[in-house]
N, CA, C and O of each residue as an XYZ file, in Angstrom:
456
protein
N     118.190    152.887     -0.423
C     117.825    152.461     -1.765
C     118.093    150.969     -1.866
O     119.195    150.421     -1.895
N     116.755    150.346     -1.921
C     117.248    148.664     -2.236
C     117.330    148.573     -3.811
O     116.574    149.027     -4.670
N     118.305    147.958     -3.892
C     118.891    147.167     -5.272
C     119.723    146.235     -5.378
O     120.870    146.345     -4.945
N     119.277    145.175     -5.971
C     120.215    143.818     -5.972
C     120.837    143.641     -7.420
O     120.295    144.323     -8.291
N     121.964    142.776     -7.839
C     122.473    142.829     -8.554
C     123.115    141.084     -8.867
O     123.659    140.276     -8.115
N     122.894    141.053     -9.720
C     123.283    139.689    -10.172
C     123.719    139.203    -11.681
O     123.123    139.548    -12.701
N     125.249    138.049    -11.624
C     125.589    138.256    -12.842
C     125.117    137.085    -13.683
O     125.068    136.004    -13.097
N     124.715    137.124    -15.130
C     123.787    136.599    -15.780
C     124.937    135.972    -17.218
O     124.698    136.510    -18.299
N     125.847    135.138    -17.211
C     126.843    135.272    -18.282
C     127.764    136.188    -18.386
O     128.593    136.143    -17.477
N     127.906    136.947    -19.112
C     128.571    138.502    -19.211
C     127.739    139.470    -19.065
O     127.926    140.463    -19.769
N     126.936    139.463    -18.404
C     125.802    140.600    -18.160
C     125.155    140.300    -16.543
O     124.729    139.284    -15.995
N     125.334    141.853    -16.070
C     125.376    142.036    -15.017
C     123.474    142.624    -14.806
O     123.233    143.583    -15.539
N     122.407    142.215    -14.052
C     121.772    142.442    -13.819
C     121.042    143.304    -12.666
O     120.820    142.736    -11.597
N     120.724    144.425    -12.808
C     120.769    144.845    -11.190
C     119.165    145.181    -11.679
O     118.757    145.234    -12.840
N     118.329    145.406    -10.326
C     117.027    145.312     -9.652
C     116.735    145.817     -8.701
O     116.837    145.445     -7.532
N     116.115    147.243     -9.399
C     115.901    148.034     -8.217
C     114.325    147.738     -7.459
O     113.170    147.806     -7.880
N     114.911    147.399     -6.197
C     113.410    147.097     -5.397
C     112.560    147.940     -4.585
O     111.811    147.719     -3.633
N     113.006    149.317     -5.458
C     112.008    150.439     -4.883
C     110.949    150.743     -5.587
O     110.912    150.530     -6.799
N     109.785    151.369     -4.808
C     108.571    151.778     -6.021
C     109.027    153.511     -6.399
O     108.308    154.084     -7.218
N     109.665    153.931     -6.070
C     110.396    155.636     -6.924
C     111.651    155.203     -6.447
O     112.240    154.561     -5.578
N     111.817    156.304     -8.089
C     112.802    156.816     -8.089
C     113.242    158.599     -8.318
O     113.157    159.172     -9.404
N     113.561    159.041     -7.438
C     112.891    160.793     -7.672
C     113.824    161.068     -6.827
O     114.664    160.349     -6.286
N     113.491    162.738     -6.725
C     114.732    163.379     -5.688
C     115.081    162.904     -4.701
O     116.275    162.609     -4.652
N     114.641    162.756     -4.077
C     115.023    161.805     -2.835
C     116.086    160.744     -2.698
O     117.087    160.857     -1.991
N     115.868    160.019     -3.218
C     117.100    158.506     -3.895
C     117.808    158.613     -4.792
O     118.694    157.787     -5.009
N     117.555    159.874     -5.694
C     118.270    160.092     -7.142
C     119.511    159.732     -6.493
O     119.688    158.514     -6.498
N     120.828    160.695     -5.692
C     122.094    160.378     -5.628
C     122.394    159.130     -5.266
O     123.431    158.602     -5.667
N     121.381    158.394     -4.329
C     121.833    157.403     -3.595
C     122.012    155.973     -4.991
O     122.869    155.123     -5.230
N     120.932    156.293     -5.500
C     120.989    155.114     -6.832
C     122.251    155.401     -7.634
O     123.249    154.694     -7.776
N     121.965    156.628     -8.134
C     123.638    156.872     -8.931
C     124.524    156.234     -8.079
O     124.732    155.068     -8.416
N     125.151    156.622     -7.034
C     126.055    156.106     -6.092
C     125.901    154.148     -6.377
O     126.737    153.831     -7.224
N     125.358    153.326     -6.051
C     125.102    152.298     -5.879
C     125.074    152.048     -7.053
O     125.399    150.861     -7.074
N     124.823    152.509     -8.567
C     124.937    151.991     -9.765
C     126.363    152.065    -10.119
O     126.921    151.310    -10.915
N     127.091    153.344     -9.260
C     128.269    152.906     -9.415
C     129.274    151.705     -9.259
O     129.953    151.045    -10.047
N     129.024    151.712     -7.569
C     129.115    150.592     -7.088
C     129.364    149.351     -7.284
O     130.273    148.531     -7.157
N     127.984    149.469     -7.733
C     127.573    147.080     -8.589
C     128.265    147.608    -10.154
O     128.712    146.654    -10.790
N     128.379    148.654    -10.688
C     128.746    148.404    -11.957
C     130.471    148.332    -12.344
O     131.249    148.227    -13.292
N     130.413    148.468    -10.926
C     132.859    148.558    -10.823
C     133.085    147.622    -11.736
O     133.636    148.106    -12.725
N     132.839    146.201    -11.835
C     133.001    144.493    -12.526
C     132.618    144.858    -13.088
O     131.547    145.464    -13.079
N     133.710    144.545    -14.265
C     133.267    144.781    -15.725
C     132.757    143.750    -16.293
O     133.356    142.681    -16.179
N     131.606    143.813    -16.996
C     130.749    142.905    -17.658
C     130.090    143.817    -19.275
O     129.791    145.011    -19.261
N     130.005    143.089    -20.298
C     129.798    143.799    -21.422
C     128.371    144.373    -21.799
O     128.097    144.891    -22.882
N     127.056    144.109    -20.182
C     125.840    144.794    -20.917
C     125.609    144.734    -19.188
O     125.909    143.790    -18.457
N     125.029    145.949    -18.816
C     124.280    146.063    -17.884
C     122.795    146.115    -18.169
O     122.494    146.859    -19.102
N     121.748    145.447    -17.530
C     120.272    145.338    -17.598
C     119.533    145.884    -16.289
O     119.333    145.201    -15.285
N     119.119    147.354    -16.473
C     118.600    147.448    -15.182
C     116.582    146.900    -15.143
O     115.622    147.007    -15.907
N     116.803    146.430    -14.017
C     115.175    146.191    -14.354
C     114.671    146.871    -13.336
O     114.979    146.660    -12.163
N     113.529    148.086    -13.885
C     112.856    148.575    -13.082
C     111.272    148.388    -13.022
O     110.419    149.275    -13.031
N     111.081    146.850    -12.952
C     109.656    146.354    -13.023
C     109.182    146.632    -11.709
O     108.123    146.027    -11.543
N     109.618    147.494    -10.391
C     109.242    147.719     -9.241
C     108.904    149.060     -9.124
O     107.890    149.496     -8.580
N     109.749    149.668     -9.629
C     109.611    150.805    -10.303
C     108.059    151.601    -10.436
O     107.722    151.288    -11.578
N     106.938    152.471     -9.858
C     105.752    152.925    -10.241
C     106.173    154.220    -11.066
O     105.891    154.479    -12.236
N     106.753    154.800    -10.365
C     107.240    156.527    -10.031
C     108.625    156.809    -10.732
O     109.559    156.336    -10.086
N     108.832    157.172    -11.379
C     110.198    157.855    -11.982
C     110.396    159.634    -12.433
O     110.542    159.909    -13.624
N     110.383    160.792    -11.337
C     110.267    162.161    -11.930
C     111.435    162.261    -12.735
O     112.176    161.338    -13.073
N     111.558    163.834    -13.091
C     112.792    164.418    -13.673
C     114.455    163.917    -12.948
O     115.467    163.904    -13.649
N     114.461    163.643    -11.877
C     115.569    163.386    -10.970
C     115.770    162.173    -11.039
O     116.797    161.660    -10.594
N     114.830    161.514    -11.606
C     115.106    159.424    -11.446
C     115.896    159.689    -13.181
O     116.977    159.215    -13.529
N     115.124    160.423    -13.895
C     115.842    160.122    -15.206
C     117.102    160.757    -15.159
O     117.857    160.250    -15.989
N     117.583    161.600    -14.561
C     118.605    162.221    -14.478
C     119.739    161.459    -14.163
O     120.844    161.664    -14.666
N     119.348    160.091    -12.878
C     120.410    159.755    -12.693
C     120.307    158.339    -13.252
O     121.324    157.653    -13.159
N     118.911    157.647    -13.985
C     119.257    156.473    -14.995
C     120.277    156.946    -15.925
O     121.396    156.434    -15.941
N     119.917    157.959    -16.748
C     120.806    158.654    -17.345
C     122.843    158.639    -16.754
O     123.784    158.107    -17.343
N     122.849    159.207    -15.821
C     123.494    159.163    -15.379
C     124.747    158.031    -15.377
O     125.894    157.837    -15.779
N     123.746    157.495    -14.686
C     124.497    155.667    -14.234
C     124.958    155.282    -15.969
O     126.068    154.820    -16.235
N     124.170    155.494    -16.762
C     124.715    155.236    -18.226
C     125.958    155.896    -18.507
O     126.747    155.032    -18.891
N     126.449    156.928    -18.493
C     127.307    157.662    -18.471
C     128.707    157.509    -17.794
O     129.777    158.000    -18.152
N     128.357    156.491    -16.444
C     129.463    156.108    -15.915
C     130.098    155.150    -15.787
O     130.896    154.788    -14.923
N     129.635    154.603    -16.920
C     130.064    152.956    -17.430
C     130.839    152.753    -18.498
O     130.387    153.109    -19.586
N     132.079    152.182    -18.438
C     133.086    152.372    -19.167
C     132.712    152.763    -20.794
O     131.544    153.147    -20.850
N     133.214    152.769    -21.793
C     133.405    153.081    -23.377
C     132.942    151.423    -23.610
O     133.602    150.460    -23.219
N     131.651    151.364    -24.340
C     132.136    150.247    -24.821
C     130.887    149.219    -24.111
O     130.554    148.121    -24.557
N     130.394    149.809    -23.064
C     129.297    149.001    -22.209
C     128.149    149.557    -22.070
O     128.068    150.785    -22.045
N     126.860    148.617    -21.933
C     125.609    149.242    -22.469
C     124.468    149.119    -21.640
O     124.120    148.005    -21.247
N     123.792    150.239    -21.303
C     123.251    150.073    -20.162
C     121.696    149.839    -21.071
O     121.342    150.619    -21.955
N     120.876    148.596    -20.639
C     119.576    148.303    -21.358
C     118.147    148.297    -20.037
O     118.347    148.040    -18.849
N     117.050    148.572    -20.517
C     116.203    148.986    -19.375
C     115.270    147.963    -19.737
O     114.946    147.668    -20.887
N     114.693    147.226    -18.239
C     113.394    146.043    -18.526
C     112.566    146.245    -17.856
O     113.121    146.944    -17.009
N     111.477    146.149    -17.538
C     110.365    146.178    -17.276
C     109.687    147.372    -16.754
O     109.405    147.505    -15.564
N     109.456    148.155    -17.579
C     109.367    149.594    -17.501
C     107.349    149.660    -17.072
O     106.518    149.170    -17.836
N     107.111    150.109    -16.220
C     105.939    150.382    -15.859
C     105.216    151.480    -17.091
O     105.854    152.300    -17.752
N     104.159    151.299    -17.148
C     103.528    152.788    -18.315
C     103.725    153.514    -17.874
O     103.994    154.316    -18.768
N     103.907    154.329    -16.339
C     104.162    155.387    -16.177
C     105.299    155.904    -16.233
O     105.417    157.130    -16.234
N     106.632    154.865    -16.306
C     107.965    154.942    -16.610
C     108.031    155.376    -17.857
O     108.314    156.475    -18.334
N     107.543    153.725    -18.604
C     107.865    154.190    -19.919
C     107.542    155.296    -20.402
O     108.071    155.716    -21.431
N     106.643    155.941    -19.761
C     105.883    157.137    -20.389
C     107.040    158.191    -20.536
O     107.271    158.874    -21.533
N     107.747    158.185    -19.295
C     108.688    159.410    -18.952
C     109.448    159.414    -20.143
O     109.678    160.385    -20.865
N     109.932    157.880    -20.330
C     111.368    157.621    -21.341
C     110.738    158.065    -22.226
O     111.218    159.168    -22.487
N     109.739    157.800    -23.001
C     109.044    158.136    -24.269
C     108.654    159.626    -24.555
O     108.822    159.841    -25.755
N     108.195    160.732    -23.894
C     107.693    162.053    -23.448
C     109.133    162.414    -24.076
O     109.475    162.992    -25.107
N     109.653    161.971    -23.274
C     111.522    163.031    -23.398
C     112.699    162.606    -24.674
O     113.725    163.158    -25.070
N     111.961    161.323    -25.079
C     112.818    160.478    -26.116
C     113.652    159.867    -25.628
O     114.397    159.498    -26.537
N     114.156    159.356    -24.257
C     115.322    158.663    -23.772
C     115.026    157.168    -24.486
O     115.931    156.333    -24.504
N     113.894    156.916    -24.991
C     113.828    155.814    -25.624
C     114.491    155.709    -26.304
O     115.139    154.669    -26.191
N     114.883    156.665    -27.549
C     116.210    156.665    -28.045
C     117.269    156.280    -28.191
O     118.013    155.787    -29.039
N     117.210    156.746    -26.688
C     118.842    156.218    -25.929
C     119.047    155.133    -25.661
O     120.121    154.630    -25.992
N     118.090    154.407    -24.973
C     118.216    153.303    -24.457
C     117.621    151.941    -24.916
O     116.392    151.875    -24.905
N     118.135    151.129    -25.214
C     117.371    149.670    -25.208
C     116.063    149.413    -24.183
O     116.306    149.439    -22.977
N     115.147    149.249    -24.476
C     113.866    149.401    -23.859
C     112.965    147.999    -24.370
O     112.383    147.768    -25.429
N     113.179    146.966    -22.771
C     112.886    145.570    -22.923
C     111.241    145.425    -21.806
O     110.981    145.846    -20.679
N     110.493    144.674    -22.767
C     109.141    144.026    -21.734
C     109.400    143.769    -20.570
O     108.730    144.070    -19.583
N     110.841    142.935    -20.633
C     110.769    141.921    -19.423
C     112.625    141.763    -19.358
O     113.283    141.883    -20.392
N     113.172    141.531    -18.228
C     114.367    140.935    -18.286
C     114.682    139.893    -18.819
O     115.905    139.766    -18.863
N     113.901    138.742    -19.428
C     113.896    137.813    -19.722
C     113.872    137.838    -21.169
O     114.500    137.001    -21.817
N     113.078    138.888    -21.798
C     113.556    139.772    -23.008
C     114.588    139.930    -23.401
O     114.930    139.425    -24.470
N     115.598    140.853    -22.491
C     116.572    141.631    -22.832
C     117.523    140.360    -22.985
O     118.353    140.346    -23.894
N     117.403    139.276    -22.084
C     118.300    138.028    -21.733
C     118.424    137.812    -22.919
O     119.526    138.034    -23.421
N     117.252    137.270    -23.812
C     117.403    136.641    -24.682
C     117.538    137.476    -26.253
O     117.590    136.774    -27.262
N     117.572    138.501    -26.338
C     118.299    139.481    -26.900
C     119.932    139.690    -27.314
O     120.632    139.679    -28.327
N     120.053    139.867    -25.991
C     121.803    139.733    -25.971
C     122.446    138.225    -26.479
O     123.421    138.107    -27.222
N     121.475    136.863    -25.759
C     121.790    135.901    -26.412
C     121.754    135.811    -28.188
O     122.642    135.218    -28.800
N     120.954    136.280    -28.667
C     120.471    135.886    -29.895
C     122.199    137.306    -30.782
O     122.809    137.281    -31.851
N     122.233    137.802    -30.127
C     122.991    139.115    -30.764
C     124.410    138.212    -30.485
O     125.211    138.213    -31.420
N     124.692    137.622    -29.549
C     125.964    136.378    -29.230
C     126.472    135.804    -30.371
O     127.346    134.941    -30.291
């Protein structure tokens, strides 16, 4: 599972550089979101503008990775493909999650909320 991660102010950016995310990689991403998310930083931004493919098992463990991030820290999603967004939207995880055009969005979001 490629994913890079980089810190942006107090916000930690990670970038997944796969085109799915599905059974296959589901654990391995959870695992690795663990990982980059150890350093505590007050907003995680995942951007999945590489992202085509997301089944039941990719949301399971975006989901997931949200869940295992301290009290208090917020996991926000950028560049969501239509067929992504579709998933988040179908199931309502939109809801859940902060749901940005672009990372450059979400950047300036968190700035303006500063």
């Amino acid at each position: 599972m490629q994913m890079t991660a980089s810190e942006v102010g107090n916000t930690l950016v990670v970038v997944v550089d796969e085109n799915r995310i599905d059974a296959a990689v589901a654990v391995r991403f959870k695992d690795q979101m663990r990982e980059m998310t150890e350093k505590p930083s007050a907003r995680v931004i995942l951007d999945l503008s590489k992202v085509e493919f997301l089944d039941s098992s990719g949301l399971g463990a975006v989901v997931g990775a949200m869940k295992q991030l301290e009290r208090g820290r917020r996991l926000d999603l950028a560049g969501l493909s239509t067929t992504v967004d579709k998933v988040f939207r179908m199931t309502r995880m939109d809801s859940v999650f902060r749901i940005f055009e672009t990372t450059d969005h979400a950047l300036q979001d968190i700035a303006h909320a500063s």
